[in-house]
C-alpha positions in Angstrom: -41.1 10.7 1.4 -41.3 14.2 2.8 -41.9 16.7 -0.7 -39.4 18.6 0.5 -36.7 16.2 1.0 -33.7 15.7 -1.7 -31.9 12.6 -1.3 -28.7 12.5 -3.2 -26.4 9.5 -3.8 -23.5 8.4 -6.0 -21.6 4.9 -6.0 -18.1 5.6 -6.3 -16.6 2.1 -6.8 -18.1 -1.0 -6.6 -15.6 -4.0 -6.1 -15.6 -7.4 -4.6 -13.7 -5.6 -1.4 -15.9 -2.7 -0.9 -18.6 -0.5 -2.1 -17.8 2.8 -1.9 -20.0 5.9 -2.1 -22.0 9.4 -0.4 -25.3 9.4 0.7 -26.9 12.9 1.7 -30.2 14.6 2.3 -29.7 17.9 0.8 -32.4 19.5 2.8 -30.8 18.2 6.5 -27.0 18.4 6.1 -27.2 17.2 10.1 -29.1 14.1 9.4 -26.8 10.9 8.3 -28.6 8.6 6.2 -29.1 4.8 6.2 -27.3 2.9 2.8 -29.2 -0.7 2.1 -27.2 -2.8 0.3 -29.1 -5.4 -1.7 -28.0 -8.4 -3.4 -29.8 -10.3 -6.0 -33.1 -8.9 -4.8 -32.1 -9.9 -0.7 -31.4 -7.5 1.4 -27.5 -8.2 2.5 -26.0 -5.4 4.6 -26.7 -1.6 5.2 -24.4 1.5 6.9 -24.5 4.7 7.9 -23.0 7.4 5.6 -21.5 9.2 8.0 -17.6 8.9 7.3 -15.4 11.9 6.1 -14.1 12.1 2.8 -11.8 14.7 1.3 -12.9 15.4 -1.9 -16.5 15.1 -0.8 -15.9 17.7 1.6 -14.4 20.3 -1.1 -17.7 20.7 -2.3 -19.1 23.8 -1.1 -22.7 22.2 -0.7 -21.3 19.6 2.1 -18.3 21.4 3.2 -18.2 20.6 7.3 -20.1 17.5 7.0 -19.4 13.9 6.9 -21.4 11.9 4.3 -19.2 9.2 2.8 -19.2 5.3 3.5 -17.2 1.9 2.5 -19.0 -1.4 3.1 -17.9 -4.6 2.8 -19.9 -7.2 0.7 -20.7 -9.8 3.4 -18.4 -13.2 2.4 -21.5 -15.9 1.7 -21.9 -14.4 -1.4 -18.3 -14.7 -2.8 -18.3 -17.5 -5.2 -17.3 -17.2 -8.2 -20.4 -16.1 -9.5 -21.8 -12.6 -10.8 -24.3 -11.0 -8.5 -27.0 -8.1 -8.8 -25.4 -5.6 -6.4 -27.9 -2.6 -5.8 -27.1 0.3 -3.6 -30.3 2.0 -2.0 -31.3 5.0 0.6 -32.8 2.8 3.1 -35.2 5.9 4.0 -37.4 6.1 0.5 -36.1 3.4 -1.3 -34.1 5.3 -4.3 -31.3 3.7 -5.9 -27.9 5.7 -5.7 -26.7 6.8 -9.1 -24.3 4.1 -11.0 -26.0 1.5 -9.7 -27.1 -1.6 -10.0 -24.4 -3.2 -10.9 -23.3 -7.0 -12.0 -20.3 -8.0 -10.2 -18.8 -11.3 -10.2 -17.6 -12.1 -6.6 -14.7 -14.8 -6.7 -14.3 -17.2 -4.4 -13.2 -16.7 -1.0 -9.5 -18.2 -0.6 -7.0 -19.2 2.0 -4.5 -15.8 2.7 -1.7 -15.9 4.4 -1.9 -15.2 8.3 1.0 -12.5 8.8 0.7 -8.7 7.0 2.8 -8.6 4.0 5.1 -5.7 3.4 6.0 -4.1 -0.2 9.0 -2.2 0.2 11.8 -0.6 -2.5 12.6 2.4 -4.2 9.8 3.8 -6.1 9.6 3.0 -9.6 11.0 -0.5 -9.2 7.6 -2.4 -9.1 6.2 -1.9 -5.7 2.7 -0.9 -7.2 2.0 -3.6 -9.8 3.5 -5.9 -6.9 0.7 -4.5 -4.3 -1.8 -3.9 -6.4 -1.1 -8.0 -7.6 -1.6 -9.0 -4.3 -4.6 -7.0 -3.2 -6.4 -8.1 -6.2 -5.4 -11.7 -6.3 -5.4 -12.1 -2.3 -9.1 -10.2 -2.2 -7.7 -7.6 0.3 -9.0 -4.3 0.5 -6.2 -1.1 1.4 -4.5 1.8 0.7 -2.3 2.3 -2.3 0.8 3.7 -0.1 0.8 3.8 3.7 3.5 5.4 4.9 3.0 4.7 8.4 5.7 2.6 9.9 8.7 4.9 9.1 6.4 7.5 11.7 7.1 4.2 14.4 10.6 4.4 13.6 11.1 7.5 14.6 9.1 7.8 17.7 11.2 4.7 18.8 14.5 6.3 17.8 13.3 9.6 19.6 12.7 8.2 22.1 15.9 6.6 23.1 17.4 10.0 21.8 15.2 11.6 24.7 16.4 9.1 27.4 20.3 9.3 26.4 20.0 13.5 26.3 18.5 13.4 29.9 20.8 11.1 31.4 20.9 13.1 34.9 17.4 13.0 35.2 17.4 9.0 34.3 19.8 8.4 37.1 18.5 10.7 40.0 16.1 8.5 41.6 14.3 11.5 42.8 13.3 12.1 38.5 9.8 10.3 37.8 11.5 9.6 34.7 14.0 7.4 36.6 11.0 5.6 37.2 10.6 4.8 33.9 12.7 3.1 31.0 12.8 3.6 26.7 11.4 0.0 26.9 7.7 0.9 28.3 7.7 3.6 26.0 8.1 1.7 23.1 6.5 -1.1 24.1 3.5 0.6 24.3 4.6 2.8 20.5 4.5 -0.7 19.3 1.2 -1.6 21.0 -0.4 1.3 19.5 0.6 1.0 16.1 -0.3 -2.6 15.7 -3.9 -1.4 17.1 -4.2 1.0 14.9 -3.5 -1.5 11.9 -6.0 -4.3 13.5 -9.0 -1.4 14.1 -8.3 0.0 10.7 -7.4 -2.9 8.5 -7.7 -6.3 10.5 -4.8 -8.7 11.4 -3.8 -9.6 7.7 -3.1 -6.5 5.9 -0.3 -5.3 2.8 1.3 -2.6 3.3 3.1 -1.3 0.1 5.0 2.0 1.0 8.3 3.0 -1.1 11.0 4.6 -0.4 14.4 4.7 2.0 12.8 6.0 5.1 10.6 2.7 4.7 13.4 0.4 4.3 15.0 1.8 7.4 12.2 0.9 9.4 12.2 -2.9 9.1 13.8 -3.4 12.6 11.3 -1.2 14.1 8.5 -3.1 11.6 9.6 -7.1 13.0 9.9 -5.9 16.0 5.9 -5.2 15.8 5.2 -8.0 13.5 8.2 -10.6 13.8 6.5 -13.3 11.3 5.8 -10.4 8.6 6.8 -11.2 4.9 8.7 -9.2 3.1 8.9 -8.3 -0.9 11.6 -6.2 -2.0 11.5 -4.5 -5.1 14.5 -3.8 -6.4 15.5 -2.5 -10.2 18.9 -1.9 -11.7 19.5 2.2 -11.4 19.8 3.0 -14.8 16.6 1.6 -15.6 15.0 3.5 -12.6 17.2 6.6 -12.3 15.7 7.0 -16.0 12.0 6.1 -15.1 12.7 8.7 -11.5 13.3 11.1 -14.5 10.5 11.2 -16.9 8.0 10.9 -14.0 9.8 13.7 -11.8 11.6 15.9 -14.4 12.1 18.6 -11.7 13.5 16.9 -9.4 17.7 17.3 -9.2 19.1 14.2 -11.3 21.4 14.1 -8.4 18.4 13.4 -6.0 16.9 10.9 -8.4 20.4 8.9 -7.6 20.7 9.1 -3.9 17.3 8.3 -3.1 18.1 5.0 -5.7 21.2 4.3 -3.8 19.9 5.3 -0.6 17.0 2.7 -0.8 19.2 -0.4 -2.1 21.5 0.3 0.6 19.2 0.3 3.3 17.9 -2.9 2.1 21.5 -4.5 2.7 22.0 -2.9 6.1 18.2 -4.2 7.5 17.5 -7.2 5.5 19.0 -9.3 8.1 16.3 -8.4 10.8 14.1 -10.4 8.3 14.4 -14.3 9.1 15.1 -15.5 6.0 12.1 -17.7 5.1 10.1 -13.9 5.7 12.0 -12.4 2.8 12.3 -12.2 -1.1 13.6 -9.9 -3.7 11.6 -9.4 -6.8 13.3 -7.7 -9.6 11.3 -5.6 -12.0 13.1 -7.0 -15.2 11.7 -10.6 -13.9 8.1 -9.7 -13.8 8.9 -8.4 -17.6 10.5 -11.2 -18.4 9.7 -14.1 -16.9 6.1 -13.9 -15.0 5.2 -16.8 -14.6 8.9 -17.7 -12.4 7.4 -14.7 -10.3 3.9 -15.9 -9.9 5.4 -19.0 -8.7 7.8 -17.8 -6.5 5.3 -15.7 -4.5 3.1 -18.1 -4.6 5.7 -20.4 -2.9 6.8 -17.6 -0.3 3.3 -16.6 0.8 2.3 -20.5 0.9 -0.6 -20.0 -1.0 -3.0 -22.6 -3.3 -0.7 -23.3 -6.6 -4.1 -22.1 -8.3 -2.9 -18.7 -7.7 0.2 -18.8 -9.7 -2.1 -18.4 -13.6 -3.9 -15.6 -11.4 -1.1 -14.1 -10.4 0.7 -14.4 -14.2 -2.3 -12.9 -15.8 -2.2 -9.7 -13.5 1.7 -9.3 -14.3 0.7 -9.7 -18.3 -2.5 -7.4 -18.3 -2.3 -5.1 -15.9 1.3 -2.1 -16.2 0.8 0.8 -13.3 3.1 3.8 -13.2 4.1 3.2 -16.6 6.1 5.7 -18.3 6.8 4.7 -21.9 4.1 3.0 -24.1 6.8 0.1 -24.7 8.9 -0.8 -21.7 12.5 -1.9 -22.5 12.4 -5.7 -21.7 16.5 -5.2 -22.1 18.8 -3.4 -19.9 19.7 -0.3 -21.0 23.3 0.9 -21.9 24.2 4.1 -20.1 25.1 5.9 -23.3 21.4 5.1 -24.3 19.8 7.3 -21.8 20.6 10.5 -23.3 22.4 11.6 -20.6 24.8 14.3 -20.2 28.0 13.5 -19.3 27.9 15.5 -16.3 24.5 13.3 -15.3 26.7 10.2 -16.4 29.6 11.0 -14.0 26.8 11.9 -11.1 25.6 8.5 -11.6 28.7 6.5 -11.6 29.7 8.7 -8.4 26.4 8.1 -6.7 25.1 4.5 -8.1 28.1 2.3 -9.2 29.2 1.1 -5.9 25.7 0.1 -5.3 25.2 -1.5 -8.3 28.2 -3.8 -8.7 27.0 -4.9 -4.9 23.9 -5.9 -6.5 25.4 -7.5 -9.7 23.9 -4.9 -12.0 26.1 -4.3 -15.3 26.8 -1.0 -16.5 26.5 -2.0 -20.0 24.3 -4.3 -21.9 
């Protein structure tokens, strides 16, 4: 190796669906570096570290370079066993800091064809509910998205445009007559589907909360029309309170609109879904009775019944976004949530319509 040459490296993460890590030559900023990925002694894969990464980039010793890379551990090595996993520069041999590590890599199993979506109001379990199936279904991806609601628009703006230039669309003389809002979002849809199958593959999960989200299922089947669908709804006292300790400055009013607003939108788009594409999942019941919910998934996705004691052990071990060291396993009553009685009537005027349409009790 050249003396003056200082090769840096760190592994990030190092999980069955990716290593993750920087690579750099301190010396030659320019230059991207070969990673060598080697697996119980043998060499298995390499990249370049070459990709963009954010917080790599707010350091001032790499700021307008690209030194990052993800590589996937190739898939004759997951089964079931643990592996020597050991992370080198491919150009003098050193080993990047944090490794080697011992990783077991589980065996490869049978996913489901279609992308799955994880929708519902935040707070209502759509992250232990993606983060379940990424683990247990060995797919790699992004803890939110927030992509599709981005399609809905365009599509929506796009008939917007057409209907607000309705001279032009009839004078024959127009180029845009020549056109129609079909080809346009025929080829919106084309290009978001790309962009899923260049950046993620054909089988993905997309977990992305919130109303906007929920509005966008018509525009989502109409991409992906055998897509599954988990909703994941919570009764709103439970998760008006949980929106509250999380986001104390946000309005309480807010905290109830965007509650209602979500389990509304679920009513009015649900039935773009077939029916066999769609299930509800309610918070309380991955509480309360994991293993029903292991099993139903596992019955929904049509996936090995080996996956249901996977599945149940994620729900009992694993408690993202929680906010109080002892979750209620109980509904709350309303006069328990120590809220004011003007919060209490904004509530009731915001959230009590929705919740008797979803069977939720006031009271205990």
């Amino acid at each position: 190796m050249n003396a003056n040459k200082r090769i840096v490296g760190v592994v990030n993460k190092c999980e069955p669906q990716q290593i993750i890590g920087w690579l750099a030559d301190l010396n030659n900023l320019q230059d991207h570096l070969e990673v060598k990925i080697v697996i119980d002694g043998q060499d298995a894969c390499s990249v370049i570290a070459d990709k963009f990464r954010k917080s790599l980039a707010e350091d001032p010793r790499f700021a307008g370079t690209q030194h990052a890379f993800s590589v996937k551990i190739p898939a004759i090595y997951f089964d079931g066993k643990s592996h020597n996993i050991s992370v080198i520069a491919a150009q003098n041999g050193q080993v990047l800091r944090n490794a080697p590590i011992d990783l077991v890599l589980p065996k490869k199993i049978k996913r489901p064809q279609n992308p799955i979506f994880v929708i519902g109001s935040p707070r209502s379990g759509t992250s232990i509910l993606g983060n379940m199936l990424r683990s247990v279904l060995q797919t790699p991806g992004h803890a939110e998205s927030h992509v599709m609601p981005l399609l809905h628009s365009l599509l929506h703006n796009v008939d917007d445009y057409f209907l607000t230039n309705a001279g032009a669309v009839e004078n024959k003389a127009m180029f845009l007559a020549k056109t129609s809002p079909d080809y346009f979002k025929n080829q919106l849809r084309e290009n978001f589907k790309n962009l899923y199958q260049e950046n993620i593959g054909s089988f993905f999960i997309d977990k992305t909360p919130g109303f906007k989200m929920i509005e966008a299922v018509p525009s989502i089947v109409s991409v992906w029309p055998d897509a599954k669908f988990i909703f994941a709804k919570r009764r709103g006292i439970e998760n008006v309170f949980s929106r509250s300790r999380k986001w104390p400055n946000v309005p309480f009013a807010r905290h109830c609109a965007d509650w209602s607003g979500a389990m509304s939108a679920w009513i009015a788009t649900k039935e773009t879904i077939p029916a066999c594409n769609r299930i509800e999942i309610d918070q309380a019941d991955i509480l309360n009775e994991p293993m029903k919910v292991s099993s139903d998934m596992v019955v929904f996705l049509g996936l090995d019944k080996q996956l249901i004691a996977t599945m149940h052990e994620y729900f009992i071990t694993q408690h993202p976004e929680k906010t109080q060291d002892n979750p209620a396993k109980a509904y709350m009553d309303i006069d328990e949530t120590g809220w004011t009685d003007k919060q209490k009537a904004i509530f009731m005027e915001k959230c009590a319509d929705i919740m008797n349409l979803y069977n939720y009790p006031l009271h205990k």
